[in-house]
N, C-alpha and C positions, 0 to 999 in steps of 0.2 A: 500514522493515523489509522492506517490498516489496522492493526496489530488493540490499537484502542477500541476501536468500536466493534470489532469480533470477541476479543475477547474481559474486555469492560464493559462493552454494551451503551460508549459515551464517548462520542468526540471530544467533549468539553476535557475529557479524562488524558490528552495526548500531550499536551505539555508537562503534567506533571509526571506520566510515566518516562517522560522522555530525561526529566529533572534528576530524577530518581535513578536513571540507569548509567545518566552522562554520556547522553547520547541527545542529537538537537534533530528535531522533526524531520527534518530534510535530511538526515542521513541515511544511507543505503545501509541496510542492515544485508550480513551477508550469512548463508548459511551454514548452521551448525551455531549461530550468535544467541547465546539466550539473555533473557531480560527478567527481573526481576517485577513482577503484579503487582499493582496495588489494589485497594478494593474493588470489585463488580459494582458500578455506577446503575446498574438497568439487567435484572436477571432476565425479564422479557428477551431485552431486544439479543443478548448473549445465548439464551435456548430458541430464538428460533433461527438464530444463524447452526445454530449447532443441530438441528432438527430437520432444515433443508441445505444441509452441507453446503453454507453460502462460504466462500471464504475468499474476500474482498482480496483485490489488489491492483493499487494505483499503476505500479509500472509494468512492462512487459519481462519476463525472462528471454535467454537466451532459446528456449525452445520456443518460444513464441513466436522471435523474431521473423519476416516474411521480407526476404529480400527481392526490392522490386517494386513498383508500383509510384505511387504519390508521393508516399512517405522517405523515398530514397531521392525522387530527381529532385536539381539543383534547380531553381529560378534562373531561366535565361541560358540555362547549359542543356538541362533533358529537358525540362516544360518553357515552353516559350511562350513566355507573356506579352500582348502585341497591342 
């Protein structure tokens, strides 16, 4: 969906890229994977991602990850719910 509305400029655009590539929306695209375009749905909304260097992304990388905090304790093992 990333990958659709940066550079389609159309959400509505991500099933059919996804169709087109044989690849299904929920799939982790992995780097160095390229994908075949279909048309620009929205040049607007395409130049102004490309104009403030927006570049969307739903899940975190491996540099991103912050080991530690909320998102790591278990229920009832590190956070204790009472």
């Amino acid at each position: 969906m990333d990958v659709a509305i940066q550079k389609l400029g159309s959400i509505e655009t991500a099933f059919a890229l996804a169709s087109e590539n044989a690849v299904s929306i929920t799939d982790d695209l992995t780097t160095g994977s390229s994908l075949t375009l279909t048309d620009v749905q929205n040049l607007e909304v395409v130049s102004a991602y490309v104009l403030k260097s927006i570049v969307p992304a739903t899940g975190l990388s491996d540099k991103d990850t912050v080991f530690g905090g909320i998102n790591y304790m278990g229920i009832q093992l590190d956070l204790i719910v009472s």
